[in-house]
C-alpha positions in Angstrom: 0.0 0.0 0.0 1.4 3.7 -0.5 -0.4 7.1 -0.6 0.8 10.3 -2.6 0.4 13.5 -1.0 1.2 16.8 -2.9 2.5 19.7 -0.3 3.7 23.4 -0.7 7.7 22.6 -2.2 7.1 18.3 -2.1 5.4 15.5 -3.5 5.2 12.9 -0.8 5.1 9.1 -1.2 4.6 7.0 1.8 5.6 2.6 1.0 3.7 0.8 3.8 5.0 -2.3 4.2 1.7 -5.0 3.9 1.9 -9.0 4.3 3.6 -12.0 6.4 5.5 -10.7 9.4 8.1 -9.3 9.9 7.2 -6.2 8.2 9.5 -3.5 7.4 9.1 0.3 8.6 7.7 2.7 6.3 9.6 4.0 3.7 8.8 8.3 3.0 9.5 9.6 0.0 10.1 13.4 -0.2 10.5 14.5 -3.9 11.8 18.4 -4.3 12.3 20.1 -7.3 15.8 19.7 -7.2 16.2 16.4 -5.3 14.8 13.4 -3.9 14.9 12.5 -0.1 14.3 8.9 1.1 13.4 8.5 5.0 13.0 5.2 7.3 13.1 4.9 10.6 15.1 2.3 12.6 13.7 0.8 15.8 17.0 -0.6 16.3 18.9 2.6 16.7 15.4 4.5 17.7 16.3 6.8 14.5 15.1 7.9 11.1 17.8 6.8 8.4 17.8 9.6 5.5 19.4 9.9 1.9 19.4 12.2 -0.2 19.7 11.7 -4.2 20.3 14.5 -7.1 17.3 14.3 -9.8 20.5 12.8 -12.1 20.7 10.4 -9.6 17.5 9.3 -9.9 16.8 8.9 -13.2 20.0 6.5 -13.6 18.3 4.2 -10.2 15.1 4.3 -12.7 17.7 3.1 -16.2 19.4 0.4 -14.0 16.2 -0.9 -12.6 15.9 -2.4 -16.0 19.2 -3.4 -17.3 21.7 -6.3 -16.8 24.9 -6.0 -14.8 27.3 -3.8 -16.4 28.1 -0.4 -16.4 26.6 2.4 -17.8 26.9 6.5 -18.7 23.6 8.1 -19.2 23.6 10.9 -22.0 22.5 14.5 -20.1 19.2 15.3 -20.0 18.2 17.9 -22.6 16.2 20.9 -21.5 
């Protein structure tokens, strides 16, 4: 299950975890104009983990979801 959620500077995108025990934490997805912020917290440490990725960055995770092991140089984005 997820939910979208547009806001002032952010779209937000919330991954609930659904299923078999043990489930995972949720995952928050902040996306900014100019970058991408991905939040979960860890009971473990009793802390929210956070990274942040460029829009570049981004778009390559979205290419190499769908190609095989290798390595790869994406051509610039036109704008």
């Amino acid at each position: 299950m997820f939910s979208i959620e547009h806001e002032f500077d952010a779209t937000v995108i919330t991954l609930v975890d659904e299923g078999s025990a043990p489930l995972g934490e949720d995952v928050i997805i902040n996306a900014f104009e100019e970058c991408v912020t991905i939040e979960q917290y860890d009971p473990r440490t009793d802390s929210t983990n956070k990274i942040t990725v460029s829009i570049a960055q981004l778009r390559d995770l979205r290419a190499a979801l769908d190609l095989p092991e290798g390595v790869y140089i994406q051509p610039p984005e036109s704008k």
